[in-house]
Structures are given as C-alpha cells and as structure tokens.
TINUBA-90313 format. One record per residue (C-alpha): x, y, z. Coordinates in steps of 0.05 Angstrom, whole numbers, plus 5000, padded with zeros to 4 digits. Last residue first. Example, Ala and Ser with C-alpha at 12.3 -4.5 7.8 and 13.67 -1.06 7.14 Angstrom:
TINUBA-90313
+------+------+------+
|    x |    y |    z |
+------+------+------+
| 5273 | 4979 | 5143 |
| 5246 | 4910 | 5156 |
+------+------+------+
END
This chain:
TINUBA-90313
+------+------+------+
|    x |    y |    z |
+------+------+------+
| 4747 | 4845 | 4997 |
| 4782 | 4826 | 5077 |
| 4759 | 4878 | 5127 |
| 4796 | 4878 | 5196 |
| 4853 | 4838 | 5168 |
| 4886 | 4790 | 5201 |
| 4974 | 4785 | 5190 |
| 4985 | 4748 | 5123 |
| 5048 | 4711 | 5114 |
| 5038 | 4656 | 5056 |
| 4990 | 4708 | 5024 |
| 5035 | 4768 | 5031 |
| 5096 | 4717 | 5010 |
| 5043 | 4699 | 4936 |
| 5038 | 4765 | 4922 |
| 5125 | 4783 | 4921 |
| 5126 | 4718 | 4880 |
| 5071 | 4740 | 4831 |
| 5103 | 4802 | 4819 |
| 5179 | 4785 | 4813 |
| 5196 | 4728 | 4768 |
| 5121 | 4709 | 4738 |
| 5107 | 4793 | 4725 |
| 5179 | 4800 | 4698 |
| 5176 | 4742 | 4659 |
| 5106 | 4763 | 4632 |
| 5121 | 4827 | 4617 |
| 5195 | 4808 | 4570 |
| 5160 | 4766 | 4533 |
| 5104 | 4811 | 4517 |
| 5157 | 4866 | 4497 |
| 5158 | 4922 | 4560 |
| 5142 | 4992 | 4537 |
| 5115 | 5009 | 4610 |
| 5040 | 4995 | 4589 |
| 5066 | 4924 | 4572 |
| 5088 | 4926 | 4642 |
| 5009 | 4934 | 4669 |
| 4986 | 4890 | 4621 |
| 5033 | 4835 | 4646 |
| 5005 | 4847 | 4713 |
| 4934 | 4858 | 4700 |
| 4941 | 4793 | 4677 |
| 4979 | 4756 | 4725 |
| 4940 | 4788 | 4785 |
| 4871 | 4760 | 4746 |
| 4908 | 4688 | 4746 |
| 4924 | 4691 | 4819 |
| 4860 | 4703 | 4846 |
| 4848 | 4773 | 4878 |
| 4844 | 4787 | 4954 |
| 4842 | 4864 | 4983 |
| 4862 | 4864 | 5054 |
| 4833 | 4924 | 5095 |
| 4860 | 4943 | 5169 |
| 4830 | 4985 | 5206 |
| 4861 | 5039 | 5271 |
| 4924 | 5004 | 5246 |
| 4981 | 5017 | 5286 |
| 4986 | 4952 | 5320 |
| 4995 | 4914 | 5250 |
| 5064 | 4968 | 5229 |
| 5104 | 4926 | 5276 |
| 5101 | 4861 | 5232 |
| 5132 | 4894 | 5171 |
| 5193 | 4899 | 5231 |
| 5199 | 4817 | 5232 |
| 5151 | 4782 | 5173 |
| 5082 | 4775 | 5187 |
| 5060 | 4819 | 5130 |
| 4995 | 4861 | 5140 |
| 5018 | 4928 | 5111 |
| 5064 | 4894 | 5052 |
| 5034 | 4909 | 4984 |
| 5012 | 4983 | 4999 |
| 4964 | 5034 | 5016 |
| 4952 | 5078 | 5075 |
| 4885 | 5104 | 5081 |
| 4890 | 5172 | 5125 |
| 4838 | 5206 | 5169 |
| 4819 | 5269 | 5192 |
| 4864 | 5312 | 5151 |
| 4863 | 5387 | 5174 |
| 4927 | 5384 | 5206 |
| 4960 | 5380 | 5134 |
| 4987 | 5305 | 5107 |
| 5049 | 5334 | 5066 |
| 5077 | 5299 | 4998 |
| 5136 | 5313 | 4959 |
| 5190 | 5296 | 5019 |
| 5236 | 5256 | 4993 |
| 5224 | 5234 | 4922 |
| 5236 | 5162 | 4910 |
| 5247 | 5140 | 4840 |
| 5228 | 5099 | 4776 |
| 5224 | 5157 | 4738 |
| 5157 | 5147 | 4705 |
| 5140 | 5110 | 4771 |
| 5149 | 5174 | 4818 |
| 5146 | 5153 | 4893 |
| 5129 | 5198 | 4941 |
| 5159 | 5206 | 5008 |
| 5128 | 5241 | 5072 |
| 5113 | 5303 | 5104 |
| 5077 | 5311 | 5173 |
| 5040 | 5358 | 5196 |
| 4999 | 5361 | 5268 |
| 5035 | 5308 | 5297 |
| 5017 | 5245 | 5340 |
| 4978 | 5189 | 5294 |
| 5006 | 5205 | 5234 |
| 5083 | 5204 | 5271 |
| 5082 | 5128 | 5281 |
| 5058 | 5120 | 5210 |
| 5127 | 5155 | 5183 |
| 5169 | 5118 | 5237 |
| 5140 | 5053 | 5213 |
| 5153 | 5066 | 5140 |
| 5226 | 5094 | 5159 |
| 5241 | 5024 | 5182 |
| 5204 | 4993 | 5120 |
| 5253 | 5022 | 5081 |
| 5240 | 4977 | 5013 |
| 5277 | 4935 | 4978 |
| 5272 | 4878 | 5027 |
| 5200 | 4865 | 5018 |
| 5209 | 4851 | 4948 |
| 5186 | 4912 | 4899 |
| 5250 | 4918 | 4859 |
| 5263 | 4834 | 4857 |
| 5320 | 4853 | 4790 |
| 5349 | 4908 | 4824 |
| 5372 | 4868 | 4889 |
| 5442 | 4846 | 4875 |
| 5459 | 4901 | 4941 |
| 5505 | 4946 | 4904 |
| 5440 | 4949 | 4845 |
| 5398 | 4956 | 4896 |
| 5434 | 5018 | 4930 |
| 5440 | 5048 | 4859 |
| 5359 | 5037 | 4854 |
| 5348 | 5074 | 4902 |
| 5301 | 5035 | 4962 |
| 5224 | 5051 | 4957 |
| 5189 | 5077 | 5016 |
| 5159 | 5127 | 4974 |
| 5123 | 5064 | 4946 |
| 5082 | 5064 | 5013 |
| 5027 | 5101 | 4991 |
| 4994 | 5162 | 5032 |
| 4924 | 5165 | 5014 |
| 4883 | 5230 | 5046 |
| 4815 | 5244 | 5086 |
| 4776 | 5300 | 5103 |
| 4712 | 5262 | 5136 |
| 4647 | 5303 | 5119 |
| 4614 | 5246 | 5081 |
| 4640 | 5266 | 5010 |
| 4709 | 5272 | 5039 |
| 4699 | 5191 | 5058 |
| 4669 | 5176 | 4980 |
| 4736 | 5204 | 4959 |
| 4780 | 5176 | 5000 |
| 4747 | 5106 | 4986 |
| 4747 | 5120 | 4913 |
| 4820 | 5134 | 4924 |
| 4841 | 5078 | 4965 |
| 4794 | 5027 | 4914 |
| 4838 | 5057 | 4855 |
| 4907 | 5050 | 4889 |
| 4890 | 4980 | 4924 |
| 4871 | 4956 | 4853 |
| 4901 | 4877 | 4871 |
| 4969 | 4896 | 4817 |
| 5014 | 4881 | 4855 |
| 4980 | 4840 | 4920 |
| 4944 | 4869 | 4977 |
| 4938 | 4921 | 5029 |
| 4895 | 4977 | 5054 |
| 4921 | 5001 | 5120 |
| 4872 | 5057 | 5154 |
| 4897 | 5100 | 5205 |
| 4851 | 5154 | 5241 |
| 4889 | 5217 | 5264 |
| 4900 | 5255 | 5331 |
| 4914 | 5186 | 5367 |
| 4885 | 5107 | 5375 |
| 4821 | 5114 | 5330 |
| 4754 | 5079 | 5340 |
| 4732 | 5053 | 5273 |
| 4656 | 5068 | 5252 |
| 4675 | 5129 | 5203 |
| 4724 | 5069 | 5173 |
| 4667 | 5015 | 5172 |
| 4618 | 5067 | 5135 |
| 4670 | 5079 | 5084 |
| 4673 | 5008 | 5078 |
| 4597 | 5004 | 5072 |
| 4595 | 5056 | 5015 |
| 4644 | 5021 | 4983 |
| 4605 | 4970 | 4973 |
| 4613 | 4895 | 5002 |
| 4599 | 4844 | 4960 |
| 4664 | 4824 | 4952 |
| 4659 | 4792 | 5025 |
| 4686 | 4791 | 5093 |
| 4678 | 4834 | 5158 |
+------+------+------+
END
C-alpha cells in the first residue's frame, strides 16, 4: 500500500487488519531524521485507542550508545549513525513484545542527551505497539533481523530538501547558531537519511 494520500484513518485500519505473529501486534514505522515518524506514531496510537485497540510507541532512541563510549570509540560527532546505537539489545527488546506479558524498555531523554534504562514499561494490557525509528527497515547485517518481526511495516518518505529544513530548524531549537545547524544537519542527518534510502528493506505501507 503506497501513497500520501492515505489517512490515518486507513493506516489505522491497515494495522487492525494485520495478522500478528505472538501475544502482541508489532508495527515498525521508520524513516529519515526529521520524516515526523514521532508525530504520525502518536496520532496513529491515538486514533488506534480510539478504535478499541490499546496501543503504545516504544522509540528506538533508548537504544542510544553513551556518549563516553562514543567519544572512546571517535563516534560523537555521527551520534545517530547506525553504529551508535545497540541495535543488539533493540532486537532482543522486540523479540520479547511479542512473547511476555511486561516488558520494560529504554527511553531516551534529548534535553540530556541520554539513555535511561528502564523508564518505560509496555503493560499486558497493550494490544499493539508502533515502534519508531530511523533504522527499522535497514538492510544492513543485525538491523536486517528486526524485518521478520514486523507484524507491518510503515516507511515514511520525505524529499531531501524538506528533511534539511526541518533539520536545521530542529537544531536551531537546540541553541545551535545557523551555521553551526546546517553543518550538523549536512554532516550527520542527511547522511544517516540518505544510508536508509540506499538500504531500504520493503515496507508494508510506504507514506
């Protein structure tokens, strides 16, 4: 299923419609920095609660590395690559929504610029949970592993130029100069969206 057009109410009809492999549903909603995955994963939860389905948003910025371990690693400056993240304990974490009652997981706090172990819990009463991130359909070795456990898989797909500028005015918002927003958005950013669209694993719903 393909097309901007799409509503949200027809996603969320596309999710109730997805057969599910275990005791939850699992929906990957990925895309670029800066694509909206965070608002359309909420609106989406929401408009899924509103239909009877008690459903929750786990991101995968918990997954972060500390920033002490980039630094030893040269790695601060790509913060957000594919490599600075744990994407072994992402897989164990998605692994266990489908089979356990309870499960906590990481949560990332962006203020702080850290991990926090353990701040969020996904209750036995959740139905079904929209995991968001940058790298959920990235053919890359381990990333790749997460594709099979996917009950749906959503790819959100922005042009370039709109990623650039919701970039930049996303740092600006972080007391960045102008200068310093747009190196940081052409440096990083735009090179972290431009390997999930060089590597892209199928989608299930592509917006």
């Amino acid at each position: 299923m393909t097309g901007p057009q799409l509503t949200i109410g027809e996603v969320a009809e596309a999710v109730l419609a997805a057969p599910r492999a275990g005791h939850r549903r699992i929906v990957a909603l990925a895309g670029a920095p800066a694509s909206g995955k965070s608002t359309l994963a909420a609106e989406l939860a929401g408009r899924l609660c509103e239909e009877g389905c008690q459903t929750q948003v786990v991101p995968m910025d918990g997954f972060h590395l500390h920033n002490q371990i980039l630094v030893d690693r040269g790695l601060l400056d790509r913060k957000g690559a594919p490599e600075t993240f744990d994407v072994q304990g992402l897989l164990k974490l998605v692994a266990r929504l489908h089979s356990e009652a309870e499960v906590f997981y990481p949560t990332f706090d962006r203020t702080r610029d850290i991990a926090i172990a353990s701040a969020g819990v996904v209750g036995d009463s959740v139905d079904t949970v929209i995991v968001e991130g940058n790298y959920l359909l990235y053919d890359a070795p381990v990333w790749c592993d997460l594709r099979p456990h996917w009950d749906l898989a959503i790819r959100l797909e922005i042009a370039t130029e709109t990623l650039r500028e919701r970039l930049i005015d996303r740092w600006l918002g972080y007391g960045m100069s102008h200068a310093q927003a747009e190196a940081r958005a052409a440096g990083n950013d735009l090179a972290n969206a431009a390997l999930i669209t060089q590597f892209a694993l199928a989608a299930d719903i592509s917006l």
